[in-house]
C-alpha positions as CSV (number, residue, x, y, z in Angstrom):
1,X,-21.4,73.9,21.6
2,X,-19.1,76.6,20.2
3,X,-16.8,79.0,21.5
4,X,-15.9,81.8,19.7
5,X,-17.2,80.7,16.2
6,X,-16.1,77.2,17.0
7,X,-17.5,74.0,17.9
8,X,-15.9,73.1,21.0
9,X,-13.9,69.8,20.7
10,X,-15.0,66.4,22.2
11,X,-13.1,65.2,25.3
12,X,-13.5,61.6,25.7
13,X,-12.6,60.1,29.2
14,X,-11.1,56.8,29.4
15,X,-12.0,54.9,32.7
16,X,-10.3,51.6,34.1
17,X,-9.2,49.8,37.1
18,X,-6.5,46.8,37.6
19,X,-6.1,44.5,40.5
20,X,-3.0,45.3,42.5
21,X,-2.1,42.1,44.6
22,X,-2.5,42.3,48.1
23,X,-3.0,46.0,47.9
24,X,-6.8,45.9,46.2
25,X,-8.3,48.4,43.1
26,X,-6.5,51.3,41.4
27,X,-8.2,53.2,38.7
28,X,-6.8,55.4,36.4
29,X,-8.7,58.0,34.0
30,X,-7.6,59.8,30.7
31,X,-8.6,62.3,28.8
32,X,-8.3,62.8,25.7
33,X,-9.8,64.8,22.5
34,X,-11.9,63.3,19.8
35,X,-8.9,61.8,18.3
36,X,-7.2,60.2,21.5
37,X,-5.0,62.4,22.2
38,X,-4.3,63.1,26.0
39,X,-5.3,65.9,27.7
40,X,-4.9,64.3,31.4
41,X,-4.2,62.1,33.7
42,X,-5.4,60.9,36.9
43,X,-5.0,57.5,39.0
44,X,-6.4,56.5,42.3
45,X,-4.2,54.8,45.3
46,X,-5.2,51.2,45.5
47,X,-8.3,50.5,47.4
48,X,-9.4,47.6,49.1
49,X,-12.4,46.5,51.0
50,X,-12.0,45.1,54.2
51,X,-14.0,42.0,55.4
52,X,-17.3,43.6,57.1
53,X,-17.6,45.9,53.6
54,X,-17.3,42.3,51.9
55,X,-19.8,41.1,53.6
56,X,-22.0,44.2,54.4
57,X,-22.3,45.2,50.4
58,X,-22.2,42.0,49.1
59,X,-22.9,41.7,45.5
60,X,-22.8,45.5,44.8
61,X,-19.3,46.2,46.3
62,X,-17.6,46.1,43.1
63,X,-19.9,48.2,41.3
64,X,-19.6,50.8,44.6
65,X,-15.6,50.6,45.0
66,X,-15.1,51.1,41.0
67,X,-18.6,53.3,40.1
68,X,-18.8,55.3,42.5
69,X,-15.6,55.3,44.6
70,X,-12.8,54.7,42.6
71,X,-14.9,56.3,39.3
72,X,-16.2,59.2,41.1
73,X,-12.7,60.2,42.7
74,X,-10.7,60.5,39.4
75,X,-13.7,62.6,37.8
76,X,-13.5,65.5,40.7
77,X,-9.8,65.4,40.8
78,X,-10.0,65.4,36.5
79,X,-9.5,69.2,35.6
80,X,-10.6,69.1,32.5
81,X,-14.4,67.5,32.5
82,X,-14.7,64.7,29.9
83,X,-18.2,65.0,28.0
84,X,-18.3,61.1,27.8
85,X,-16.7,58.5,29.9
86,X,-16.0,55.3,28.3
87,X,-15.0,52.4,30.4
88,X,-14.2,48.7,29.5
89,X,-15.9,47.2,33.1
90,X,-19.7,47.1,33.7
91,X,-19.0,47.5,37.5
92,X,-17.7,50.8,36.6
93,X,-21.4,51.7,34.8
94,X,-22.3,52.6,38.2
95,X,-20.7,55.8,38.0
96,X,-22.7,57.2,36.0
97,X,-26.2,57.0,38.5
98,X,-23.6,59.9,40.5
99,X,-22.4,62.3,37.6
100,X,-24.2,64.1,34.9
101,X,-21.9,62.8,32.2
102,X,-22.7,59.7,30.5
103,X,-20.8,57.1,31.0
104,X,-21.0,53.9,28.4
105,X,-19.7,50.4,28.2
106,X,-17.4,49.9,24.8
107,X,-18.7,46.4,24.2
108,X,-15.9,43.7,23.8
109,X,-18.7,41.5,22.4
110,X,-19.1,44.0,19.2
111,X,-22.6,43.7,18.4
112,X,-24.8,46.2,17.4
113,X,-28.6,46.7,18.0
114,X,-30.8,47.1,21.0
115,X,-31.9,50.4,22.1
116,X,-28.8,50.5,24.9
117,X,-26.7,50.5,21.9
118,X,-24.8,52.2,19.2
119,X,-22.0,52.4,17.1
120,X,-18.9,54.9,17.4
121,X,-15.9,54.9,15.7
122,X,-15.5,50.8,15.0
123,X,-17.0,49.7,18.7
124,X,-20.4,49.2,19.8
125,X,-21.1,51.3,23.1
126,X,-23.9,50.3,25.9
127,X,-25.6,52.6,28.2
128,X,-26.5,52.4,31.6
129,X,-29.9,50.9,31.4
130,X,-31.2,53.9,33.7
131,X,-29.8,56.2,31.7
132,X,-30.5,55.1,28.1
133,X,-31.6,58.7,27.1
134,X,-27.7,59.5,27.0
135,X,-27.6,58.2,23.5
136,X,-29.3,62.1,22.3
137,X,-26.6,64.0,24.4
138,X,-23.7,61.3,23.2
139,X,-25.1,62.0,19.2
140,X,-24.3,66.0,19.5
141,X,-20.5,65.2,19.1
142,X,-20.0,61.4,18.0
143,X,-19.9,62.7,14.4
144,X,-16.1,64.6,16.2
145,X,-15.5,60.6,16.4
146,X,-13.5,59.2,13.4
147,X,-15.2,56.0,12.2
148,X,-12.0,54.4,12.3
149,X,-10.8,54.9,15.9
150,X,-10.1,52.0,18.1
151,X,-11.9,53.0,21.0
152,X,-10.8,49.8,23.3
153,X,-6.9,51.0,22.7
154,X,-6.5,54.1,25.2
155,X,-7.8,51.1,27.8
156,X,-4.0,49.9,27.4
157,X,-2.7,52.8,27.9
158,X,-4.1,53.4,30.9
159,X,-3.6,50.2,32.3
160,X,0.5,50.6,31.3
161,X,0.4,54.0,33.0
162,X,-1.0,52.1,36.0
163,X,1.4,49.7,36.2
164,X,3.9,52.3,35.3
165,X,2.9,54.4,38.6
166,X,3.0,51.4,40.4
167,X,6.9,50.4,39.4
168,X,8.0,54.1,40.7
169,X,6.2,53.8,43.5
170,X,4.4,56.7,43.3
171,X,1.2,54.9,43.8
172,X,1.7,53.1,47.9
């Protein structure tokens, strides 16, 4: 893509939740450009399921309260639209069947091959295994991607921003 004469820079979106004790799921969501630098910042209030969700959703509530709940949230309140969501929880993977942004798995595990992978910047990435076309739109502006970057570090950061939010109590 370019905008006046230039290609428009990659913003990456960094997607995570923590467990909050006795208070449930908060997820938090940063932005950044190709080279992790923050554009944004949202978080969620903590979210928990009570008893007839547990048992009414069964295996697929955590998928739903991170994916599409939790996930979906922070990317309509995100002003500016990440092109790729990374996140470090498959439950969250389920976002991705409700957006038109691909959303991928940076693999702790680290290895490379299968056709739901690929390499960018020194991780491996998994698709969605619905969506394992996103690897075409994902190629347009990995080469933005230093090979060098440490795609599993803006993770802590949004975690310490969580837990930050939490201490100040802006998060209740």
């Amino acid at each position: 893509m370019a905008t006046n004469g230039k290609a428009e820079q990659l913003r990456l979106g960094f997607l995570t939740a923590i467990e909050v004790p006795d208070k449930g799921l908060t997820g938090g969501l940063l932005v950044t450009n190709h080279y992790g630098r923050p554009l944004e910042f949202q978080c969620t209030t903590p979210v928990r399921a009570n008893a007839t969700q547990e048992i009414l959703y069964g295996a697929s509530l955590k998928p739903f309260l991170l994916g599409e709940l939790i996930g979906g949230t922070l990317v309509d309140k995100s002003s500016v639209k990440p092109q790729l969501i990374l996140t470090d929880q498959p439950e969250i993977l389920e976002l991705r069947n409700h957006i038109d942004v691909p959303v991928v798995l940076v693999d702790p595990i680290g290895e490379t091959g299968g056709e739901r992978t690929m390499k960018l910047g020194r991780q491996t990435i998994r698709f969605h295994e619905a969506h394992a076309s996103d690897q075409v739109r994902i190629d347009e502006g990995a080469q933005q991607i230093p090979a060098d970057a440490d795609l599993r570090e803006p993770f802590s950061r949004v975690r310490e921003a969580l837990q930050e939010t939490l201490k100040t109590g802006a998060l209740r």
